[in-house]
C-alpha positions as CSV (number, residue, x, y, z in Angstrom):
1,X,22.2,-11.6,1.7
2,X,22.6,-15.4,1.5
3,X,18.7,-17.0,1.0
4,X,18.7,-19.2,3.5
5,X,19.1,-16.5,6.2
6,X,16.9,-14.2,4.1
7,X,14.2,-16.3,4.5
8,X,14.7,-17.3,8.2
9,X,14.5,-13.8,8.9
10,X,11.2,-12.9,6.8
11,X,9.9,-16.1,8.0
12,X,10.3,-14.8,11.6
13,X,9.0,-11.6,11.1
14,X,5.9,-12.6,9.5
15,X,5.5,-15.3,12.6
16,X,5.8,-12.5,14.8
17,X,3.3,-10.4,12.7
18,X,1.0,-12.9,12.5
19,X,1.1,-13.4,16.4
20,X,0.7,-9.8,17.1
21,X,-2.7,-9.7,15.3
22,X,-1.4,-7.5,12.2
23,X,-1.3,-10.2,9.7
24,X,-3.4,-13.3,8.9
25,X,-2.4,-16.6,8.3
26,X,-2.4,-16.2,4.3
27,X,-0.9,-12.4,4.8
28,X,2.3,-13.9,6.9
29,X,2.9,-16.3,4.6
30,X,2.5,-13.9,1.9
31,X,5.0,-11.4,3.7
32,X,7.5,-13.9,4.6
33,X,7.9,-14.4,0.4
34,X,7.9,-10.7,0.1
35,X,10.2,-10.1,3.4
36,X,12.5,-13.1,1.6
37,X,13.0,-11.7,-1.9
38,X,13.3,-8.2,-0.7
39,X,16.4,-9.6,1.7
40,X,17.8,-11.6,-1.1
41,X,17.8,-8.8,-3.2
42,X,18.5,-5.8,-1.8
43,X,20.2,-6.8,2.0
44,X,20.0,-5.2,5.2
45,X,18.9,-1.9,3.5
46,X,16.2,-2.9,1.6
47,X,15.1,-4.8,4.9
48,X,15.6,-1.5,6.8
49,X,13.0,0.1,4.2
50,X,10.4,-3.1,4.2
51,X,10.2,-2.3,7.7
52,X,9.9,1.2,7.7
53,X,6.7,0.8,5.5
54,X,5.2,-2.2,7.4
55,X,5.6,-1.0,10.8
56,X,4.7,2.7,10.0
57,X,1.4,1.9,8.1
58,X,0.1,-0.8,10.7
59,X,0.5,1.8,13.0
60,X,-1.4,4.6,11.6
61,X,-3.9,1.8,10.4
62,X,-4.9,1.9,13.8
63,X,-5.8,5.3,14.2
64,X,-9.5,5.8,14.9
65,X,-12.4,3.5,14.8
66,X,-11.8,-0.3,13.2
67,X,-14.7,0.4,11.3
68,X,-15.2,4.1,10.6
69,X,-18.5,5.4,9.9
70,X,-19.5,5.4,6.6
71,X,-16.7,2.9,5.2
72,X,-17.5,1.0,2.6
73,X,-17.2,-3.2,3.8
74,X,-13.6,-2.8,5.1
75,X,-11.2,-6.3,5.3
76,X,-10.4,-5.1,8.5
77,X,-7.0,-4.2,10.1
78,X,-5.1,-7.6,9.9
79,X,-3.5,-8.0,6.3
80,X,-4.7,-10.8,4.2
81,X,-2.5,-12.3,1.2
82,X,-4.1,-10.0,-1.5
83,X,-3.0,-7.1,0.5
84,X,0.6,-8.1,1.3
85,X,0.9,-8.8,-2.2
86,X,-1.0,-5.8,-3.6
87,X,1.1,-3.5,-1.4
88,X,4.9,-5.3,-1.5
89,X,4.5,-7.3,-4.8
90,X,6.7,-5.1,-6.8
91,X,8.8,-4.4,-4.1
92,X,9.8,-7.5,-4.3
93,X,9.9,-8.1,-7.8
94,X,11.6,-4.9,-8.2
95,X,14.6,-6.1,-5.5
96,X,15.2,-8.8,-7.8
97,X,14.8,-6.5,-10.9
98,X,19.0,-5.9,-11.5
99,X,21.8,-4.8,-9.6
100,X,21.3,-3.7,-5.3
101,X,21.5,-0.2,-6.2
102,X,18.7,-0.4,-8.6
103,X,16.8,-3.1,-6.9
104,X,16.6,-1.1,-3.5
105,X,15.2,2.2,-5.5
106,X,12.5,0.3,-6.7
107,X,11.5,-1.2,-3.3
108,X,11.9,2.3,-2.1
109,X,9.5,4.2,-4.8
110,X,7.2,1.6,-4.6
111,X,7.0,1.2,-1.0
112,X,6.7,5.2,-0.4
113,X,3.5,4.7,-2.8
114,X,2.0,2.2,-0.8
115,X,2.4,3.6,2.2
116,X,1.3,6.9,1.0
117,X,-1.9,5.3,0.2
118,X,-2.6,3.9,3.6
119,X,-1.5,7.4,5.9
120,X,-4.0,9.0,3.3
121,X,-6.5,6.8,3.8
122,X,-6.0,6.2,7.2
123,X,-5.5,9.5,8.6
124,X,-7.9,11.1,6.0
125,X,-11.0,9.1,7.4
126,X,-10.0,9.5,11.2
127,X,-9.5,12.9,10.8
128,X,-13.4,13.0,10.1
129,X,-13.4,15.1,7.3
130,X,-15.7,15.0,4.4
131,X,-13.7,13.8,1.5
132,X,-14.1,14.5,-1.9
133,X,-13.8,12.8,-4.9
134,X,-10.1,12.9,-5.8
135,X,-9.9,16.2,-4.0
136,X,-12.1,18.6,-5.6
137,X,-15.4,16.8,-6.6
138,X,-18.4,15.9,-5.0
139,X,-18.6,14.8,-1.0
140,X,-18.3,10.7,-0.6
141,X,-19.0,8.7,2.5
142,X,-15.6,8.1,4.0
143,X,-13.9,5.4,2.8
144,X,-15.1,5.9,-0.6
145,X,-12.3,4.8,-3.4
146,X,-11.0,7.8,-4.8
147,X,-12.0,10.1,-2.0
148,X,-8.9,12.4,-0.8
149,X,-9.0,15.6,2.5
150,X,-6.3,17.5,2.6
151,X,-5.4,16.2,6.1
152,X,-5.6,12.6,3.9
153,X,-3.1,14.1,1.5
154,X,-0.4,15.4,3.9
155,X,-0.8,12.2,5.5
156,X,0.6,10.4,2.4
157,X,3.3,12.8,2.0
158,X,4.7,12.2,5.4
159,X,4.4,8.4,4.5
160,X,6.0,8.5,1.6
161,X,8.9,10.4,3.1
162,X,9.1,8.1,6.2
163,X,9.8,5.4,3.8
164,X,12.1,7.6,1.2
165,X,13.9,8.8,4.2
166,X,14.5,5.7,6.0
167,X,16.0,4.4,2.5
168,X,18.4,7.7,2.1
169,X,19.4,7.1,5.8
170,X,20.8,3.5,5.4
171,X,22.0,4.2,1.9
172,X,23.3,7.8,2.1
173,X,21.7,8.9,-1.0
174,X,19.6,11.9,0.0
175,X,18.2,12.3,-3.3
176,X,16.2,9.4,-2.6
177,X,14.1,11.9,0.0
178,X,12.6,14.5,-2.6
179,X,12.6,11.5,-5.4
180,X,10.9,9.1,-3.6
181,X,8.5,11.3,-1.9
182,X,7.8,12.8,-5.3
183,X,6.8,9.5,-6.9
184,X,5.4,7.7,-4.0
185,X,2.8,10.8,-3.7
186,X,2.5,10.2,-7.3
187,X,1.8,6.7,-6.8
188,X,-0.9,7.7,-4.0
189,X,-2.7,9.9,-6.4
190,X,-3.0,7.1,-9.2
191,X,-4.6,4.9,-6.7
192,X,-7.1,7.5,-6.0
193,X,-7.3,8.3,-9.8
194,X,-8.2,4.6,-10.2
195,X,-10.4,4.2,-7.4
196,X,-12.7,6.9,-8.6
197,X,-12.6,6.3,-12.4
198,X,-12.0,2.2,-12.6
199,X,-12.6,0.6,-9.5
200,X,-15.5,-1.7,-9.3
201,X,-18.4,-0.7,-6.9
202,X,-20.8,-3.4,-5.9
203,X,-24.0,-3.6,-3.5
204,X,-24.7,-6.6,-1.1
205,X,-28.5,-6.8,-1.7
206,X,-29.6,-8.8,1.2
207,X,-28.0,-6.1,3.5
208,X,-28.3,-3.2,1.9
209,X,-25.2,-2.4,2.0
210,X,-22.4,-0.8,-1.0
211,X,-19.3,-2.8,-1.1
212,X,-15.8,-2.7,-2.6
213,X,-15.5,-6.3,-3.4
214,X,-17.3,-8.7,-5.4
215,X,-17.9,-10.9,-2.5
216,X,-20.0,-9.1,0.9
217,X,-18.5,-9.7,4.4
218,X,-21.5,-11.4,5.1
219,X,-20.5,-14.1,2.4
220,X,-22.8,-13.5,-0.1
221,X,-21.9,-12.4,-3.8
222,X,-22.7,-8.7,-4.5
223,X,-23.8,-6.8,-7.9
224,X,-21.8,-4.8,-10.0
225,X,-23.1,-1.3,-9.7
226,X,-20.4,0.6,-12.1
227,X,-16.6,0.3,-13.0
228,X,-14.4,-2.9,-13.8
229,X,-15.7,-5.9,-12.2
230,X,-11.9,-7.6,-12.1
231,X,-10.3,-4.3,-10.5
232,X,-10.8,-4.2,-6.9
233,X,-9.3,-2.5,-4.2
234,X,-6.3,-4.8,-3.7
235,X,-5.5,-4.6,-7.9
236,X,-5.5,-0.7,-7.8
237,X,-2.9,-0.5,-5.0
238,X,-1.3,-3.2,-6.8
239,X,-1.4,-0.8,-9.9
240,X,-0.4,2.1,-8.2
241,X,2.5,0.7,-7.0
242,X,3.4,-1.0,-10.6
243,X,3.2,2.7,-11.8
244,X,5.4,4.1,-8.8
245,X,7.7,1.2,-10.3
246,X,8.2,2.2,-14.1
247,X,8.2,5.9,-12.8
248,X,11.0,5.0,-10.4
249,X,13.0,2.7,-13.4
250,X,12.6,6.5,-15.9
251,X,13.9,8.1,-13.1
252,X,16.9,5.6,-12.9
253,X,17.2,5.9,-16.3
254,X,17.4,9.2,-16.9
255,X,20.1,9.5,-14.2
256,X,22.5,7.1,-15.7
């Protein structure tokens, strides 16, 4: 696809996602780069999976309570630029990776891991389930990094195949349904794998609260309490789908 009607497209998209209240200022600009490079690289059918992932997951991001009980000092549900990137960074540098037929696998694999992540998460915690640590440890508060239900899990498999099928439909490769399902699943359990093992945890004193990030919503800096200062939420989805990436390229490989 030509740029300069890649980008008009992304750019409207993002305009519209902004307006709709799923994006914030810094998140639409940060799609529109994503939305554009995906488009360059990959055309309509790349496109056709971007949206698959984006519309599916901000829909099932608003299942439940905005704030369920228990979680630890959500963003919210409107995507900032760390989570646009985090979640379609290698999408995008995967569509400009080689030729379309490579560059729209990777966009697919690592796509079907973000949005495994976020069904899991989403349907997991509004299903009210107790989670536990990456499935078969000790209870966490929902919300907790790391924390999987089995409802949780399903709900990144069908993720993950929404986006693995919408790519096989406009491609008509249907080995890109059990691959990508297969790898974005894989992707969803790395996050969790990082979340419980890596991920920073932090406590806003003055509230008395735990938090995820090294900053409180309330403004004020929080304390490290265990795990890597540097790798926050946003860095281990951006990880898991870096992984869902390289496992997608073996795949690729190994198919040649």
């Amino acid at each position: 696809m030509p740029l300069p009607l890649a980008a008009t497209v992304s750019a409207g998209v993002a305009w519209m996602a902004w307006r709709a209240g799923t994006l914030t200022l810094s998140g639409a600009v940060a799609a529109c780069t994503v939305g554009t490079l995906v488009l360059y690289g990959t055309g309509w059918n790349g496109g056709a999976v971007l949206a698959a992932f984006f519309i599916s997951s901000n829909l099932v991001s608003r299942i439940g309570p905005q704030r369920p009980l228990g979680q630890l000092d959500p963003k919210g549900d409107r995507r900032d630029i760390w989570q646009v990137y985090a979640n379609g960074g290698a999408a995008a540098a995967g569509a400009m990776a080689g030729p379309p037929e490579l560059g729209i696998w990777l966009v697919t694999a690592t796509l079907a891991a973000a949005a495994a992540d976020t069904w899991a998460t989403s349907l997991g915690t509004a299903s009210g389930t107790v989670p536990r640590l990456l499935g078969f440890g000790r209870t966490v508060p929902p919300g907790t990094s790391g924390g999987m239900t089995l409802i949780g899990s399903a709900g990144g498999a069908a993720g993950a195949l929404i986006v693995a099928g919408t790519a096989a439909l406009v491609t008509g490769n249907l080995a890109m349904v059990p691959a990508g399902t297969l790898i974005g699943f894989a992707g969803m359990g790395v996050d969790s794998l990082l979340g419980a093992a890596l991920q920073g945890h932090f406590y806003c004193q003055p509230c008395d609260e735990a938090s995820e990030w090294r900053v409180h919503r309330c403004g004020r800096p929080t304390v490290l309490r265990g795990g890597v200062r540097w790798l926050d939420n946003d860095m281990v989805n951006f990880l898991a789908t870096a992984f869902a990436a390289g496992a997608a390229l073996v795949f690729w490989r190994w198919l040649d």
